[in-house]
C-alpha positions in Angstrom: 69.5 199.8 -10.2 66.2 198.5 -8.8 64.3 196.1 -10.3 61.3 198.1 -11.8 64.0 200.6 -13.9 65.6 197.3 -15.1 63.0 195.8 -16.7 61.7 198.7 -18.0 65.3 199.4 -19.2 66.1 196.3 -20.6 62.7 196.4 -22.7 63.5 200.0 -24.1 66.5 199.1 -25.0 65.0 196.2 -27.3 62.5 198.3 -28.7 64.9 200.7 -29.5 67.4 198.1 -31.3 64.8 196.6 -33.2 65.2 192.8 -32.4 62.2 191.5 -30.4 59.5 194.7 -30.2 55.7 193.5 -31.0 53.8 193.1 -34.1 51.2 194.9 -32.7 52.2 197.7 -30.9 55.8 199.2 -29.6 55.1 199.3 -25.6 57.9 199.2 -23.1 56.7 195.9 -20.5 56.2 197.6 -16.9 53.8 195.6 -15.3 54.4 198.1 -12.4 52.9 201.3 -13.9 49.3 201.8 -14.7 49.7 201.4 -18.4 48.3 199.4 -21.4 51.3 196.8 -21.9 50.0 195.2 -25.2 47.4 192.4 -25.0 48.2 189.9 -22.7 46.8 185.9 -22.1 46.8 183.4 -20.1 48.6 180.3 -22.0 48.7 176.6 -20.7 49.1 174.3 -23.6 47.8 171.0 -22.0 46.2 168.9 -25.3 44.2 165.5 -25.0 45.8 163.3 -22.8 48.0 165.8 -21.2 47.5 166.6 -17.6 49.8 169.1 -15.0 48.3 166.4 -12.1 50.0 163.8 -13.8 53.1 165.9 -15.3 51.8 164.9 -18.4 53.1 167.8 -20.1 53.0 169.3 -24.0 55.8 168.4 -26.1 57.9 171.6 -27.1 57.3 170.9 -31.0 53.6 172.0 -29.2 54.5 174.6 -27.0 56.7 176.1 -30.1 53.1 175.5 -32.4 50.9 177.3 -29.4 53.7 179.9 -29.2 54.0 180.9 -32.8 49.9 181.1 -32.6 50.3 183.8 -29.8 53.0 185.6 -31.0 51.0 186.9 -33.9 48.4 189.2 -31.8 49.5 189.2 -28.0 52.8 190.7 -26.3 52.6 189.2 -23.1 51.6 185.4 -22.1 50.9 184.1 -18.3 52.0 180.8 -16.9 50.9 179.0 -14.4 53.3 176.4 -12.7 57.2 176.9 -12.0 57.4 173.2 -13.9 58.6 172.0 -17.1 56.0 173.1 -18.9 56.4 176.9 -17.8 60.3 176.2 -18.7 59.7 174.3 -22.4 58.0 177.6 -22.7 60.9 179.8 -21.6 63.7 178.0 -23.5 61.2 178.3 -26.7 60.6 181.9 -26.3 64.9 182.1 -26.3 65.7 179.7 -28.8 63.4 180.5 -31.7 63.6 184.4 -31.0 59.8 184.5 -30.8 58.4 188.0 -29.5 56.2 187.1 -25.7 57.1 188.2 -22.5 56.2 186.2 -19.6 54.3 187.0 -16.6 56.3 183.9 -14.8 53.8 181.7 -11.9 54.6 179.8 -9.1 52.1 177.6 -8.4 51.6 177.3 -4.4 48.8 174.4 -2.8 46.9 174.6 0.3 48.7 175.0 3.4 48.9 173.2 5.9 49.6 170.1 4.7 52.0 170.7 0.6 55.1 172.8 2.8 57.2 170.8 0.7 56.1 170.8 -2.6 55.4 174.6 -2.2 59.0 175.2 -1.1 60.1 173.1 -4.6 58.2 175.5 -6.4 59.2 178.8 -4.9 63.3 177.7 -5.4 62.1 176.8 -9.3 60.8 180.0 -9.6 63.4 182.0 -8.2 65.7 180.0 -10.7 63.7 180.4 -13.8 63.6 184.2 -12.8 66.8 184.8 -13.2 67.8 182.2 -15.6 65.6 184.0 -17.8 66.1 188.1 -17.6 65.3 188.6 -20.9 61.7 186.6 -21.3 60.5 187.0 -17.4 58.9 190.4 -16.9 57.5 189.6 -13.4 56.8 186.6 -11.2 53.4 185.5 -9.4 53.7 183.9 -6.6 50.3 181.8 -6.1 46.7 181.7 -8.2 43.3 182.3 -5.8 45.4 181.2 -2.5 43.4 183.9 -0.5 40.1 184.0 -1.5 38.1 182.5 1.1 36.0 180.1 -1.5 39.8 178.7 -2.4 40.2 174.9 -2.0 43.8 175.6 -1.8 44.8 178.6 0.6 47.7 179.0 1.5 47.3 181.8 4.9 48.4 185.4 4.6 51.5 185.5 6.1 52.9 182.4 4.5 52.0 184.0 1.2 53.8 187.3 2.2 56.9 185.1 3.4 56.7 183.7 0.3 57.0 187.0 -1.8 59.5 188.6 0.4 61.6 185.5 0.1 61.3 185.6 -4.1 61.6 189.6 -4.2 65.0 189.2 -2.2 66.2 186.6 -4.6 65.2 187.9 -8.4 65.4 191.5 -10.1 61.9 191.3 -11.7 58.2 192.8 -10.1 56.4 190.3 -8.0 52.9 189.9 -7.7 49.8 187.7 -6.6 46.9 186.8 -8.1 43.7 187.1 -6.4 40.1 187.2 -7.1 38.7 190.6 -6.3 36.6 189.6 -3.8 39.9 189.4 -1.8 41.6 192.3 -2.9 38.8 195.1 -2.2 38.3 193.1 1.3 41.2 192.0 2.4 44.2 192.9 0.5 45.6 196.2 2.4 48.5 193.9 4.0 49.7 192.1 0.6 49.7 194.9 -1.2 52.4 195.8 0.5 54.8 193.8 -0.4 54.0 193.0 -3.8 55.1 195.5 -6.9 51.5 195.4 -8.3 48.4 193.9 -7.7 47.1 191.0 -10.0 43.2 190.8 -9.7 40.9 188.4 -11.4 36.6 189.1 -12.3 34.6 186.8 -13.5 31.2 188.6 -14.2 29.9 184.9 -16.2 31.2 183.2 -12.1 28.6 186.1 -10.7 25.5 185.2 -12.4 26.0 187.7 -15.5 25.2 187.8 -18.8 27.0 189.2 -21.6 24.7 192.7 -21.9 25.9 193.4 -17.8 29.4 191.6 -18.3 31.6 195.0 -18.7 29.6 197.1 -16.3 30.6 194.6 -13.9 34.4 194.2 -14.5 34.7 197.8 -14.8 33.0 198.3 -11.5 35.2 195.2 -10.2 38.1 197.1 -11.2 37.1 200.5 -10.0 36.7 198.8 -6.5 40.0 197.4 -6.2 41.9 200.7 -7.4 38.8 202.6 -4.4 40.9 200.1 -2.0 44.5 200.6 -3.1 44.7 204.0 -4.6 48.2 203.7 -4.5 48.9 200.6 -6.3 49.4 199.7 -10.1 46.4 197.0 -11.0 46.9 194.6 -13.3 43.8 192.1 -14.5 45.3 188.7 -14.8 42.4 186.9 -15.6 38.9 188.0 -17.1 37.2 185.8 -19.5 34.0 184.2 -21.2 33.5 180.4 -21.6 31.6 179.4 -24.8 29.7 176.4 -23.1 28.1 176.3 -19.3 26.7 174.2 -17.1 25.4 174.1 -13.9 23.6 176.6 -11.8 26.3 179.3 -11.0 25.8 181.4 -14.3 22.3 182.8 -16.4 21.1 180.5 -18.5 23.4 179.5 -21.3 25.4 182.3 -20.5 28.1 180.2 -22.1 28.2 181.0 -25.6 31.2 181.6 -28.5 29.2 184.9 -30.0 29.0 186.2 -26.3 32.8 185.3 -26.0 33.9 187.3 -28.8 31.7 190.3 -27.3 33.2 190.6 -24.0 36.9 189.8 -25.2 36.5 192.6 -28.1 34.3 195.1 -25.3 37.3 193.9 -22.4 40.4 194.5 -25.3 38.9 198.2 -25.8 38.7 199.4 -22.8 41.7 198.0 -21.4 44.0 200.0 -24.0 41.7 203.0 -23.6 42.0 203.0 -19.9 45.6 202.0 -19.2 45.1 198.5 -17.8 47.0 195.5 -18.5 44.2 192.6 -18.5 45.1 188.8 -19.1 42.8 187.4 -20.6 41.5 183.6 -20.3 42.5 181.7 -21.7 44.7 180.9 -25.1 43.1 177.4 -25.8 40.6 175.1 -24.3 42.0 172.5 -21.9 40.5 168.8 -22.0 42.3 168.3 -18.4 39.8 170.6 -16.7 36.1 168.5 -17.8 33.6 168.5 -20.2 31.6 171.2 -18.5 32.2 175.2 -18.2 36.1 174.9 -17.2 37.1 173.0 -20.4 35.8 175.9 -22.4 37.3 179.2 -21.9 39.8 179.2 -24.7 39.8 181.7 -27.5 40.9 178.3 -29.6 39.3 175.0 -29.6 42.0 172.1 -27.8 42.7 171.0 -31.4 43.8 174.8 -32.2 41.2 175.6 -34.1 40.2 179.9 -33.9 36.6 180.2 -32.2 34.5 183.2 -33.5 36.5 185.7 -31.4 39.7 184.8 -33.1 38.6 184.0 -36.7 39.2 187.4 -38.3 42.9 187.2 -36.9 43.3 183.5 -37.8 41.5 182.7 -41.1 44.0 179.5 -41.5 42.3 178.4 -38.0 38.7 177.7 -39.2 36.5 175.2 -37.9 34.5 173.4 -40.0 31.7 173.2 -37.3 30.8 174.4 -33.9 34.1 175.0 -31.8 32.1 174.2 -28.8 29.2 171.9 -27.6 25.9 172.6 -28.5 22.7 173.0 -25.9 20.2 170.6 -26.0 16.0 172.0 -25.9 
């Protein structure tokens, strides 16, 4: 049996006993056909004082916390790191039953020069993979490796090494994630060897506001599927901070009413168009800054629901702003 008709197998058979199917909606997980999967998310659960640089990781009392809060409204959570944080995460998924799938990463730094430390995380990966059958629906191998603003590539043909090597070792879909620039430009080669195509947009990262943020990732989208007609595309990562600085985006396009726009917009169309879109991310992460990348999270680092969220978690409420505040 390949490995597409297994997972897809495997999943209809769980639906179809009852044990582990969604809260939200009954859909089989095939990350390789151009189908609405459920809502998916990007989840790292790094808190104050917690930092991947430092393998300062969550506890799993947290990671069971930030699961349980996921579990209620998405199908399908994306990690980052073949690490112990991405494998707390597995063994709490198995252990407490909890109903998430797992888009599975392996994390891969700039070549030349991390060799080593890459080839760690590609074995990890292949070992979670399969350790895992029944909570791993696909593995990524790599996070904006290609694109050529990257400060971490890794170069083409070490990346498809790298996915040939994991695809001859696990049963699940393998993928990459790229930003779209590189995928309507460049991606012809490396789509050829993966089982999908993971593409990120960022309309707030081109200059955007919220009234053109869907025109643009629908337009990003349309232009990777004009370059690949033949392969599934899968969004694994569009999202809207609530706070911005610097000059890269319009004027405090950061904002948590414009966030709950473009996730509820984004949502929408993905289920009405057939696209499986991760969005980002779960929960702010104190690790990344004070300024726009600490502020992408649906929740607040302390877990509290930001605007977006507070119809689906009333027991979340803030009792104030859930981000910073502009000054005149």
């Amino acid at each position: 049996m390949n490995r597409h008709r297994l997972v897809l197998s495997f999943w209809i058979g769980v639906l179809l006993l009852g044990g582990c199917g969604p809260r939200t909606r009954s859909v089989a997980v095939d990350l390789t056909r151009q189908q609405w999967n459920g809502r998916a998310i990007s989840y790292s659960g790094y808190r104050a004082g917690q930092d991947p640089r430092t393998q300062t990781y969550p506890s799993r009392e947290q990671v069971l916390e930030d699961l349980r809060i996921l579990e209620k409204n998405w199908r399908i959570i994306r990690t980052y790191g073949a690490d112990r944080h991405s494998e707390d995460v597995l063994e709490v998924i198995r252990e407490n039953r909890l109903r998430l799938s797992v888009l599975l990463g392996i994390w891969l730094d700039g070549e030349p020069g991390n060799e080593a430390e890459n080839a760690v995380q590609i074995e990890n990966g292949i070992r979670l993979a399969n350790a895992y059958p029944d909570v791993v629906v696909a593995v990524n191998v790599g996070n904006e490796i290609l694109v050529h603003w990257s400060d971490h590539r890794v170069p083409e043909d070490r990346v498809i090494q790298y996915v040939r090597r994991v695809r001859e070792e696990i049963r699940q879909p393998v993928t990459v994630a790229d930003d779209v620039i590189y995928w309507r430009e460049h991606g012809k080669a490396l789509s050829e060897v993966v089982d999908f195509v993971s593409m990120h947009t960022y309309p707030m990262w081109w200059g955007q506001d919220i009234d053109d943020a869907m025109p643009m990732t629908r337009a990003h989208f349309q232009s990777v599927r004009d370059f690949l007609p033949d392969k599934t595309i899968v969004i694994s990562e569009a999202g809207w901070a609530t706070y911005t600085e610097g000059e890269l985006h319009a004027p405090r396009a950061g904002d948590e009413i414009k966030q709950k726009r473009y996730f509820e917009e984004l949502m929408a169309w993905a289920e009405q168009n057939g696209v499986t879109v991760f969005y980002f991310e779960a929960f702010d992460e104190p690790w990344k800054g004070t300024g726009t990348e600490g502020h992408w999270g649906l929740f607040t680092e302390g877990r509290k629901a930001k605007p977006a969220m507070q119809d689906w978690y009333p027991e979340r409420m803030p009792d104030g702003p859930t981000s910073p505040v502009y000054g005149d």
